[in-house]
C-alpha positions in Angstrom: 0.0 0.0 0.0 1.2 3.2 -1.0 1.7 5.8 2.0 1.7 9.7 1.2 4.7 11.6 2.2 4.2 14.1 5.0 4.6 17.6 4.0 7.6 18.7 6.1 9.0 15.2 4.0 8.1 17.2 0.8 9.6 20.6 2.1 12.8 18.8 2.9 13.2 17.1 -0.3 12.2 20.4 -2.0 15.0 22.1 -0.3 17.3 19.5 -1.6 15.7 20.0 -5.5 16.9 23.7 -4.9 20.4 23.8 -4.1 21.5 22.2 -7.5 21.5 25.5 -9.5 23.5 26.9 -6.7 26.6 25.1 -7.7 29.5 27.6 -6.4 32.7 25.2 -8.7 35.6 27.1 -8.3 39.2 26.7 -9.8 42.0 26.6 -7.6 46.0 26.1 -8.6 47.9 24.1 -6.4 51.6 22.4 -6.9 52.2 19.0 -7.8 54.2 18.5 -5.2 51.3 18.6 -2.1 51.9 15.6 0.7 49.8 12.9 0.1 48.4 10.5 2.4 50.0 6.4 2.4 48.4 4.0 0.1 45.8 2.1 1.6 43.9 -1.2 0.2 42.4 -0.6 -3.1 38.3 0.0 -3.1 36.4 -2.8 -5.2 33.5 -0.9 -6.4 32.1 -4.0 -8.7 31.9 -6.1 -5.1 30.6 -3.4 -2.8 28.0 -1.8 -4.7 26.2 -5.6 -4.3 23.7 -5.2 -1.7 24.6 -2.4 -0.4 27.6 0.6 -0.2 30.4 0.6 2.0 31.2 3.6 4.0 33.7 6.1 2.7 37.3 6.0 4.7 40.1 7.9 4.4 42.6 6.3 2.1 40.0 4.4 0.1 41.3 4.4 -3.8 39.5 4.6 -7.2 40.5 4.1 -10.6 39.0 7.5 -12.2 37.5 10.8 -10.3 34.5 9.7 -11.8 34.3 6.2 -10.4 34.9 8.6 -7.2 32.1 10.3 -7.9 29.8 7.7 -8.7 30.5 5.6 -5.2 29.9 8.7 -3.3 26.5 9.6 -4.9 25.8 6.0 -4.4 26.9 6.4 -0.8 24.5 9.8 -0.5 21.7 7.6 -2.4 21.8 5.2 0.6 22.7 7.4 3.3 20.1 10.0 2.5 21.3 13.3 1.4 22.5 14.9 -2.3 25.9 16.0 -3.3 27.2 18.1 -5.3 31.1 19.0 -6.4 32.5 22.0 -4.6 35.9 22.5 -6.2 38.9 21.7 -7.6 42.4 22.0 -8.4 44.8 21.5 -11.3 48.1 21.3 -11.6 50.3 24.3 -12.1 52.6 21.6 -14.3 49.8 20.6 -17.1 46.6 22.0 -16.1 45.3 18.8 -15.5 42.7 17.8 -12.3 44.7 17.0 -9.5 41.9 17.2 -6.7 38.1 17.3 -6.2 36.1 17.7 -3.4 32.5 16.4 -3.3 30.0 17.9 -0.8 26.4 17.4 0.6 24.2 19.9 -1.5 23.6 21.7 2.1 26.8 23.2 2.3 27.4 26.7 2.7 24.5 29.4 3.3 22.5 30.8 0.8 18.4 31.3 0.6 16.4 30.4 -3.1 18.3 31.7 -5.9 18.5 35.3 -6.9 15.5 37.3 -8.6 16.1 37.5 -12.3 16.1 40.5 -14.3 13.1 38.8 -17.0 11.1 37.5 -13.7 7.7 38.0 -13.5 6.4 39.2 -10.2 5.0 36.1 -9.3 8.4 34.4 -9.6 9.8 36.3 -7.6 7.0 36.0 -4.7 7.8 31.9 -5.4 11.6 32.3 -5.7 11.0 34.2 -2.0 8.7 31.6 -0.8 11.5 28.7 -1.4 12.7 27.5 1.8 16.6 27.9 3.1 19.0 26.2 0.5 21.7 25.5 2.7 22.5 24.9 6.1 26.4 25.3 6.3 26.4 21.5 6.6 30.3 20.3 6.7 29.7 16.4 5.3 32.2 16.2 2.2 34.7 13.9 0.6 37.8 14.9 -1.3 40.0 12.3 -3.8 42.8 13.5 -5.0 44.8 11.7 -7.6 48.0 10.2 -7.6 51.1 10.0 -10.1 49.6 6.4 -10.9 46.5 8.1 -12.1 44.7 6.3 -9.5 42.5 8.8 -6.8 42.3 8.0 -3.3 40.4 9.4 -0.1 42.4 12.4 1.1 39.9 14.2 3.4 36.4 13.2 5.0 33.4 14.4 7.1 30.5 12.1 7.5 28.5 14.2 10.1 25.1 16.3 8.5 23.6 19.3 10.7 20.7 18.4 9.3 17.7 15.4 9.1 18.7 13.2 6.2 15.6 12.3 4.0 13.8 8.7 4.3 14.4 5.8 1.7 10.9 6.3 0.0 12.0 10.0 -1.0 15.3 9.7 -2.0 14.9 9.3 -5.5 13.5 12.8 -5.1 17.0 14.4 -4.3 18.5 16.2 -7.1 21.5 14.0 -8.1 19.6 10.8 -7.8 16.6 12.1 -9.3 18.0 12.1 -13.1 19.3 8.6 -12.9 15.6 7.2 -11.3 13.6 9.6 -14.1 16.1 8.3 -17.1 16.6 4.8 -16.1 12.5 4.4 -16.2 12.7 6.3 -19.7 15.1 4.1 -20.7 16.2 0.6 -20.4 19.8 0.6 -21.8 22.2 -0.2 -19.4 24.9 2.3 -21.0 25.0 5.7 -21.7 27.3 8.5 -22.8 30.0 7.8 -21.0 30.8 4.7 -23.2 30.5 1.6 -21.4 29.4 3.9 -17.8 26.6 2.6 -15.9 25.6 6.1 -15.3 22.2 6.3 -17.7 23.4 10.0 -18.9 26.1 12.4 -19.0 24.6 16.1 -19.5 27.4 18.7 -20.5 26.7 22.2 -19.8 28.7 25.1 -20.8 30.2 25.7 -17.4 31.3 22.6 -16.0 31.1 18.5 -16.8 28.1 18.6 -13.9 25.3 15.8 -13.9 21.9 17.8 -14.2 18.2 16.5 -14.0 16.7 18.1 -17.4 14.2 15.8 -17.5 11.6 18.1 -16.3 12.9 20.9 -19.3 14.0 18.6 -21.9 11.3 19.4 -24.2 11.4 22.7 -24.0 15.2 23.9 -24.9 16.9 25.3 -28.0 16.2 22.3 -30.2 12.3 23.0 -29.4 12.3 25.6 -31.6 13.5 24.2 -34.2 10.7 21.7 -34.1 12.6 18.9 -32.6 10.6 16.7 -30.5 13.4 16.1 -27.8 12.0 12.9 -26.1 11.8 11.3 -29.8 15.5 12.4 -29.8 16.0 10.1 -26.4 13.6 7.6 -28.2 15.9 7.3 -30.9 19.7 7.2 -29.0 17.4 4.5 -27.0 16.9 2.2 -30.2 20.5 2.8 -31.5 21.8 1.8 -27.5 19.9 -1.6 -28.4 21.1 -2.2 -31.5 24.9 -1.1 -30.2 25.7 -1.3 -26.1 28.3 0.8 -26.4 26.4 3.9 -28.4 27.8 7.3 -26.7 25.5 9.9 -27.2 26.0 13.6 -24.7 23.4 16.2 -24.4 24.2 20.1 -23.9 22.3 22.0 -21.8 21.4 26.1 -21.6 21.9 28.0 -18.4 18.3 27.1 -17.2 19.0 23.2 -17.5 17.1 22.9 -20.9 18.3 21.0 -23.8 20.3 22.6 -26.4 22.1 20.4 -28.6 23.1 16.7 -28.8 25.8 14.9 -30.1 26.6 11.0 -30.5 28.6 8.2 -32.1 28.8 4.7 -32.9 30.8 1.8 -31.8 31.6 1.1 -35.7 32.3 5.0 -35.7 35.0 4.7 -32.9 36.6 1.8 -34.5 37.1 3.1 -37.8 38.9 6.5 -36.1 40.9 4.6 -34.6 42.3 3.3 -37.8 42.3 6.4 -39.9 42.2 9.2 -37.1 44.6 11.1 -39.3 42.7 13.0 -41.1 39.0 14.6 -40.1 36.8 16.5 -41.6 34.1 18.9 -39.4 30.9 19.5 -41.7 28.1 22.0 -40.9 26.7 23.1 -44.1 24.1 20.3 -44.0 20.9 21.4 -42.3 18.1 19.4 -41.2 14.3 20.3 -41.4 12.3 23.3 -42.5 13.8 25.6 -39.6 17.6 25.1 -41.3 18.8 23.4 -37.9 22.9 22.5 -38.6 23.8 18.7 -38.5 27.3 18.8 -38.2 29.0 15.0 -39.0 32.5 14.5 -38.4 33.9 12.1 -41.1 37.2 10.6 -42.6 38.3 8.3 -45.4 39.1 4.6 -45.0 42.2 2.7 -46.8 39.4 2.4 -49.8 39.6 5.9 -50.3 35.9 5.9 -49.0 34.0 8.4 -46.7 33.7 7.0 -43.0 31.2 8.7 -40.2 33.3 9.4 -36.7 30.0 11.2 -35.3 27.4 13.6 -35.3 25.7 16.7 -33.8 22.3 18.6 -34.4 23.5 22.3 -32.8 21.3 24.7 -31.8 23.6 27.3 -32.5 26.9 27.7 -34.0 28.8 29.6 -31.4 31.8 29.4 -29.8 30.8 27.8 -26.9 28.8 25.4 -28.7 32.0 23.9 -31.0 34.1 23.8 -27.6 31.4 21.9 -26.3 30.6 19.8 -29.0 34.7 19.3 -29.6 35.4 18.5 -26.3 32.4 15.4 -26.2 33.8 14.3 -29.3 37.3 14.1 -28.2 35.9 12.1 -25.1 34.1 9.7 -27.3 37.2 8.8 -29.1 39.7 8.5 -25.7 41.5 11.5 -26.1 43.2 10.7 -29.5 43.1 14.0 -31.1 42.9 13.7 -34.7 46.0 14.8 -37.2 44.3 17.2 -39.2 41.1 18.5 -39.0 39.2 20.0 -42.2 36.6 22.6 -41.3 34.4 25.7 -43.1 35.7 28.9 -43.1 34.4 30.1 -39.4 35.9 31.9 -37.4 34.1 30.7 -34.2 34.8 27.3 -35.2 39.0 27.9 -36.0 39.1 29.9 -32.1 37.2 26.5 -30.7 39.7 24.1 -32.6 42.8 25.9 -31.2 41.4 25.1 -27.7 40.6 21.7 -27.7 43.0 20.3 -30.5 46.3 22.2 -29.6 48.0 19.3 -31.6 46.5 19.0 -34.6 46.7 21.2 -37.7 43.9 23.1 -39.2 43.0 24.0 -42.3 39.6 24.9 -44.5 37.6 23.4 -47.0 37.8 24.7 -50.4 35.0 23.9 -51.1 33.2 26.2 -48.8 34.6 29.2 -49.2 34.2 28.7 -53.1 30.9 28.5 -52.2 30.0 31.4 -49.5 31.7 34.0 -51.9 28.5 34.8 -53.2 26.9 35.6 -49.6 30.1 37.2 -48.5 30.6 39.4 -51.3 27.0 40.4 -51.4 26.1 43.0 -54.5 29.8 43.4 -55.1 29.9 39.7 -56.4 26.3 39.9 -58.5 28.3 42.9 -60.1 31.2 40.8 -61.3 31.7 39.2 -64.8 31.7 35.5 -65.1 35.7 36.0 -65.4 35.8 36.7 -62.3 35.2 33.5 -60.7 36.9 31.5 -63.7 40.4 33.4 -63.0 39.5 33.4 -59.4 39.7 29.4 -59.3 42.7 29.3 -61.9 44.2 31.3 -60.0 43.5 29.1 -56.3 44.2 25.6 -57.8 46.4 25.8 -60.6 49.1 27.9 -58.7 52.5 26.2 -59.0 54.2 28.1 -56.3 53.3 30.6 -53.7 54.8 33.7 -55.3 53.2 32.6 -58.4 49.5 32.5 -56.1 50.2 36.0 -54.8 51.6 37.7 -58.0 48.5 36.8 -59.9 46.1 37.5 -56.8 46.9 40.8 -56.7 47.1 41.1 -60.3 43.0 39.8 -60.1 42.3 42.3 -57.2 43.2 45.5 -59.3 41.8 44.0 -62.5 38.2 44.1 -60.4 38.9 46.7 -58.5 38.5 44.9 -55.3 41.5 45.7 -53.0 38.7 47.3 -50.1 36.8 43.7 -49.9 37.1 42.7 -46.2 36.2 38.9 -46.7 38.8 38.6 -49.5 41.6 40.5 -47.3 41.0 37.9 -45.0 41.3 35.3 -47.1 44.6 36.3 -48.1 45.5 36.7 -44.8 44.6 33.0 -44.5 46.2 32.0 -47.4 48.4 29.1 -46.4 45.5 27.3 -44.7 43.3 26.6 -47.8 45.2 27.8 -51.3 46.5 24.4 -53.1 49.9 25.5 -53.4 50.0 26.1 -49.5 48.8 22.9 -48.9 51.1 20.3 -50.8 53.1 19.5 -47.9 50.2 18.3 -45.9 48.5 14.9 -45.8 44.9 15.2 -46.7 44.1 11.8 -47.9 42.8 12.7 -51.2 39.7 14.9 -49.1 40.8 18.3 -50.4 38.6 19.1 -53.3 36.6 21.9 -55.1 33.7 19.9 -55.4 32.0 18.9 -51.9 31.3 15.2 -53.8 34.6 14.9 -54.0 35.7 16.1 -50.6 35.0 16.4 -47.1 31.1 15.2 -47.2 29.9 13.0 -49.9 28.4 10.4 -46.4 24.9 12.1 -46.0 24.5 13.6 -50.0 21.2 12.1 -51.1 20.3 11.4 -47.3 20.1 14.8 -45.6 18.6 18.3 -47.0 16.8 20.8 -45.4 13.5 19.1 -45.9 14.4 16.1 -43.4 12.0 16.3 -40.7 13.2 14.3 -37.5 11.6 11.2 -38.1 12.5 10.9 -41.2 15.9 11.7 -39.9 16.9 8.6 -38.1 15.5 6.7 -40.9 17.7 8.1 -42.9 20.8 8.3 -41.0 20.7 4.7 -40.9 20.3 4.5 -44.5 23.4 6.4 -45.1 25.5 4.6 -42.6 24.4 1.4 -43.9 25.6 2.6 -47.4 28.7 3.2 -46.0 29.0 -0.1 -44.4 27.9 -2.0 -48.1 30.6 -0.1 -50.2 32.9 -0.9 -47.6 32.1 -4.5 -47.9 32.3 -4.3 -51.3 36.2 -2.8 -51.4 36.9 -5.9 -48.6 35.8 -8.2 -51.4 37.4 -6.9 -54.7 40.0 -6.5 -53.0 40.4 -9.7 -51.2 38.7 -12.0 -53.5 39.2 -10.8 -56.7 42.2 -10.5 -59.2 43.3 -7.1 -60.7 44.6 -7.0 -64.4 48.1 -6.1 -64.8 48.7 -3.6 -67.6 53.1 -3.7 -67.9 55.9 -6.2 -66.6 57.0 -3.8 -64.0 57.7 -5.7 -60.1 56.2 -2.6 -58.9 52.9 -3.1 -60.2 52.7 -6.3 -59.2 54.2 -5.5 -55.9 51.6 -2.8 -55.8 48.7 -5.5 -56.0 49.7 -7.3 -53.6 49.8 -4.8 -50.5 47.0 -2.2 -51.6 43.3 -2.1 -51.7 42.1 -2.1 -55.0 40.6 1.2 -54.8 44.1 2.8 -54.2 46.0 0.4 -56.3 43.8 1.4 -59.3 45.2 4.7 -58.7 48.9 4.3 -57.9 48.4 2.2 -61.2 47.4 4.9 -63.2 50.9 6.8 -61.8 52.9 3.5 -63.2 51.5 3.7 -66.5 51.9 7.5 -66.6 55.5 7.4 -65.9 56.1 5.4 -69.6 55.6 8.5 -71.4 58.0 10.8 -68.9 61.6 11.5 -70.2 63.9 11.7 -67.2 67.4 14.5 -67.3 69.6 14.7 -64.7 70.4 18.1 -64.2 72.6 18.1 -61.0 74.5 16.5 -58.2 74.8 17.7 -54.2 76.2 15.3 -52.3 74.6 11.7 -52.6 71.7 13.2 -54.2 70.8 13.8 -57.7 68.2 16.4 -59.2 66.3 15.1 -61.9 64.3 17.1 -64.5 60.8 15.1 -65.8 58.8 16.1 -68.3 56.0 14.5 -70.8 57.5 13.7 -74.1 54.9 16.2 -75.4 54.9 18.7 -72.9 58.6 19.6 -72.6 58.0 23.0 -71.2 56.0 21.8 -68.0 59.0 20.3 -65.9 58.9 19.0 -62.8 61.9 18.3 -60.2 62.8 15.1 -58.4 65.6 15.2 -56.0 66.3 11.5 -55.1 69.2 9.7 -52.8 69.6 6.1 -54.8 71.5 4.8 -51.8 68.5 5.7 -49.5 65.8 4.8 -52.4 64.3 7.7 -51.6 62.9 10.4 -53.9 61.0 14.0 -53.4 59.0 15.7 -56.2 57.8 19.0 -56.7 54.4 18.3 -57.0 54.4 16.6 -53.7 51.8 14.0 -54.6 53.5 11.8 -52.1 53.2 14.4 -49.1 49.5 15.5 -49.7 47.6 12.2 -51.0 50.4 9.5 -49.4 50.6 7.1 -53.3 53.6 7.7 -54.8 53.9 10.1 -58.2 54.5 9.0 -61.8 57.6 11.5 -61.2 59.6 9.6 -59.0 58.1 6.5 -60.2 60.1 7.3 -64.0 62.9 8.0 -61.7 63.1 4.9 -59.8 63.1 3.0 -63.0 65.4 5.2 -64.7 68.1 4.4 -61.7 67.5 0.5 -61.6 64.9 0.6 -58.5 62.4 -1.6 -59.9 60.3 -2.4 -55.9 58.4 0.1 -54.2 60.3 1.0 -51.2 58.7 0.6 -47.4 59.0 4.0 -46.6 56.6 4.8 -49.1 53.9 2.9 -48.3 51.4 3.9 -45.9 49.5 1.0 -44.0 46.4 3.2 -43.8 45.8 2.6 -47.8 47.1 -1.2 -47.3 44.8 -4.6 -47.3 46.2 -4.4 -43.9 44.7 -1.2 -42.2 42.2 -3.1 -40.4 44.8 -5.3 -38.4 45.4 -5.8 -34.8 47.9 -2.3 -34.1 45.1 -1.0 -32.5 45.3 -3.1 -29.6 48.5 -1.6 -28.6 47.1 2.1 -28.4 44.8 0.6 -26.3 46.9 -1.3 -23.8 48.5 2.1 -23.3 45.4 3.3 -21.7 45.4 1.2 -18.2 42.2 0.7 -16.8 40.9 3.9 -17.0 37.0 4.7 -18.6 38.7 5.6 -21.7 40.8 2.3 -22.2 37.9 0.8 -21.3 35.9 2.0 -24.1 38.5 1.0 -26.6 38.7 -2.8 -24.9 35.3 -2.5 -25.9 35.7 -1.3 -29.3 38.6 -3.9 -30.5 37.0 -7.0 -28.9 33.7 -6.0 -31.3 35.7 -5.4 -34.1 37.6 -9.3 -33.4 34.4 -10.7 -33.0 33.2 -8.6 -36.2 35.6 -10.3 -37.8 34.8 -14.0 -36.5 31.2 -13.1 -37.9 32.5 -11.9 -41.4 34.4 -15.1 -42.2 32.3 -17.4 -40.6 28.8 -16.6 -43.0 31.1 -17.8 -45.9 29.4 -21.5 -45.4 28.2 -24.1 -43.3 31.2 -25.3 -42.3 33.1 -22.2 -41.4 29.4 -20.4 -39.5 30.0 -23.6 -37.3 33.3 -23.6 -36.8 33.3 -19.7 -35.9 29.9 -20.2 -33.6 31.7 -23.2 -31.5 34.9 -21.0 -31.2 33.4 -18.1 -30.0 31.4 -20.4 -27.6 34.5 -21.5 -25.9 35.9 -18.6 -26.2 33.3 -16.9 -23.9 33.4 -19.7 -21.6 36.8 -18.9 -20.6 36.6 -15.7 -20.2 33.9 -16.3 -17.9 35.8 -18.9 -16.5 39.2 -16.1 -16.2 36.6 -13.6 -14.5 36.0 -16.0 -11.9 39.3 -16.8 -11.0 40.2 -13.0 -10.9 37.2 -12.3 -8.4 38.5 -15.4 -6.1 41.7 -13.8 -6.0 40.4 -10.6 -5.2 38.6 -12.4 -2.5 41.8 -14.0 -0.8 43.6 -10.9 -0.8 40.6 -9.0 1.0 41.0 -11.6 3.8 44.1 -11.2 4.2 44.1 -8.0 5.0 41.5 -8.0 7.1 43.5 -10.2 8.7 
């Protein structure tokens, strides 16, 4: 039978519900070197958090501040009260979190929150009405972490000033509230933080705080776009079915209301981690009739094919929003920032990648500034011949060398009179971040283009457009990343089962069919039979290296130069094929041959555009990563990839789908059987302590 909570119950839980706005985080800088306390016997969370929590003492250690966090909320959930975190330092050394102190929600002293400038005066009579906030209650616990990474107990108060509220109301108090509300929403047992238990992560603009927005949820940013947030949840539910390890984080506004979302696959995380070197951030696709930006982040695989690694509907594209939304991203992927990143021409995007991806480089898409110069240059542009843009292109791509590039730009700005455009001083100024003969150097993997089919986002062409309502959406979403996944399969098979044609004698070629995908050996193919018609002059000697002048047979006036060491078997051409799309040019390829090098040397080829790419090296990055969430998720991600694989080959026939279904049988049963044995250990050494 039901009972109905008294109303002093209600008034104390309600005092609870109010002090999470009031979250006073601070930021303090302490030195590296602060004593800490002696290690003390290592906390099992997995065995204590059955049937019950054991209290907190000092010295108790923790893999992650958040596993920290998440035994002391369960502690509070069981005790009775709400926490909340309090501060923190970082390290003067690297910035990083060093210490963080979690508190009962009561600390301090404050009454309701403060009267808003927009609040009616009826809000203000109810924001008056709220009772005290905060009772200056002392009950906190701080971790701090050590120089194994681990966090440990450092400080402790278990004593409240104040009446701690009954089982039956708990689920009422703020930072238990969101996981009861969620986790009877939804029945996945994993949410954004990868493989977490904790049902959602909420991001908000200030801090990485856990917020109940359940109550709001419908009514944020996206709303007015006409996005039907709880069919958003409905959806990242079904993909959490279909894929345990789905990571999906929500943003939130300043009143707790949702703003924008972002979230990622397992097959997603797995192919970054493979071909992580080069990225490209889209937000020129828009979704619906309100023009709402879905921003995909996407790469190429060793077919030469476009790969999702995520996705974000944005209700704005701010500053804030892209540090947000890179910072979730970077979390999904275990911190492995991304060797270059491709992005439009935005300012606020360019000031957010500088502060989350210090180590990668930057550049912008072609493509769309080609595109915006019509908005940019407003009636100035509609005045322009149709020269204009011809010249203007010649001009950007066919540039053989910089001074070249900036001798016929200025030539094009007097010709049009347009030395007082703004937008096109800046992009000079920015020159050597999107101009092709800036560029060479750079690896781009072949997604540097002036068509956007060609480039950065051909993934969601045909699939996305600004008449995609939401439902229509996920449907198609699905469709798109299951096109991705069937011309994938496709390149596996051609290039694993099937037999290219070899069009000369050379070792090379042959060589070349061997180690590449077909996609890419098509392509360095096309180089081999290119270099037959090139005529090959040395021209000079420095040191052990020769220069060599190549030319077409028929174009004798377009010369290009190839320094090469023959000792070293190595070679470096002007056009720097090699350096921006990683397949070796039909210059240094007639040069090779012309100096009795008749195999492709290692150093020149890449394993991400090998047969190859997919192979184990992965695991290694992820041994690197200890036990922490992060390496966690990637245990997650390589075991589904093995067992992706054992699923792959084993559909080839009878015989095989049996001999792959009883191997992954056994297989399972002793890693059941290994878990076991760990958790007896574990058991023993507990005893023996206690002892």
């Amino acid at each position: 039978m039901e009972v109905e909570p008294s109303s002093e119950a209600k008034d104390l839980v309600d005092s609870y519900v109010a002090l999470e706005d009031e979250s006073n985080e601070c930021c303090v800088v302490v030195d590296d070197n602060a004593k800490e306390v002696e290690d003390h016997a290592n906390l099992d969370l997995s065995r204590h958090l059955v049937g019950g929590i054991f209290e907190p003492e000092s010295g108790m250690e923790f893999t992650s501040e958040e596993d920290a966090r998440n035994y002391y909320n369960a502690y509070a959930k069981q005790t009775g009260f709400s926490i909340r975190v309090n501060s923190y330092y970082r390290s003067k050394k690297d910035n990083l979190i060093i210490s963080r102190e979690f508190c009962c929600s009561k600390e301090g002293f404050r009454r309701g929150k403060r009267a808003r400038s927009t609040d009616s005066e009826d809000d203000t009579k109810k924001r008056r009405a709220r009772p005290i906030t905060r009772e200056g209650c002392k009950a906190l616990m701080t971790v701090r972490r050590r120089d194994n990474g681990k966090w440990f107990v450092a400080k402790l108060e278990k004593n409240h000033n104040h009446e701690l509220v009954t089982p039956a109301m708990r689920h009422f108090l703020r930072s238990h509230k969101q996981e009861y509300d969620l986790n009877n929403s939804s029945s996945s047992s994993s949410g954004l933080l990868g493989l977490s238990t904790a049902p959602l992560n909420i991001l908000t603009e200030d801090c990485n705080s856990f917020h109940n927005s359940v109550n709001h949820i419908g009514r944020g940013r996206l709303s007015t776009y006409g996005i039907d947030a709880r069919a958003l949840l409905g959806f990242f539910k079904v993909m959490q079915t279909n894929d345990p390890a789905f990571y999906y984080a929500i943003q939130v506004d300043e009143d707790d209301r949702l703003s924008s979302v972002f979230w990622v696959e397992t097959r997603s995380r797995i192919a970054y981690n493979r071909f992580s070197d080069v990225v490209a951030f889209d937000t020129t696709y828009q979704v619906n009739q309100y023009k709402m930006p879905f921003a995909p982040f996407t790469g190429v695989n060793h077919h030469k094919q476009s790969v999702l690694f995520g996705c974000a509907l944005l209700a704005d594209e701010t500053e804030s929003t892209f540090i947000w939304l890179f910072t979730s991203w970077l979390e999904a992927m275990s911190g492995q920032q991304p060797g270059l990143i491709i992005t439009d021409y935005d300012f606020s995007i360019t000031r957010a990648v500088q502060r989350v991806f210090p180590l990668t480089k930057h550049r912008y898409c072609k493509w769309h500034i080609m595109s915006k110069m019509p908005k940019e240059m407003g009636q100035v542009y509609s005045a322009l011949p149709k020269t204009f843009q011809v010249e203007f292109d010649k001009y950007v791509n066919k540039s053989e060398t910089p001074e070249e590039f900036e001798s016929a730009w200025h030539l094009l700005l007097d010709k049009y009179n347009l030395r007082g455009n703004e937008w096109l001083q800046s992009l000079y100024i920015d020159r050597k971040l999107w101009v092709s003969t800036y560029l060479r150097d750079t690896f781009f993997a072949g997604m540097h283009a002036t068509k956007k089919s060609s480039s950065v986002n051909s993934l969601f062409d045909g699939h996305v457009n600004g008449r995609t309502t939401l439902e229509d959406f996920a449907e198609q979403y699905e469709k798109a990343l299951d096109d991705c996944c069937e011309k994938e399969g496709r390149g596996e098979f051609e290039t694993f089962y099937t037999k290219p044609v070899l069009k000369t004698p050379l070792p090379m070629e042959k060589q070349a069919a061997e180690i590449y995908t077909r996609n890419l050996f098509s392509l360095f193919q096309d180089e081999i039979i290119e270099s037959l018609v090139l005529a090959v002059k040395r021209s000079e000697d420095k040191g052990g290296t020769g220069t060599y002048e190549v030319a077409r047979f028929d174009e004798e006036d377009k010369v290009y130069f190839v320094a090469s060491d023959i000792c070293e078997q190595t070679g470096s051409c002007s056009c720097k094929m090699f350096e921006f799309e990683g397949i070796l040019c039909r210059h240094v390829i007639a040069v090779f041959k012309a100096t009795n090098i008749f195999m492709l040397p290692e150093h020149y080829v890449l394993k991400r555009w090998t047969k190859n790419a997919k192979d184990e090296e992965a695991v290694l990055s992820v041994e690197t990563q200890g036990n922490s969430q992060m390496g966690k998720n990637s245990y997650y991600d390589v075991l589904y990839q093995e067992a992706s694989k054992c699923a792959e080959e084993g559909m080839g026939s009878d015989h095989s789908f049996k001999v792959a279904l009883n191997a992954l049988r056994e297989a399972r049963m002793k890693i059941v059987g290994a878990k076991k044995n760990a958790m007896n250990a574990s058991k023993l050494e507990t005893r023996a302590s206690t002892s």
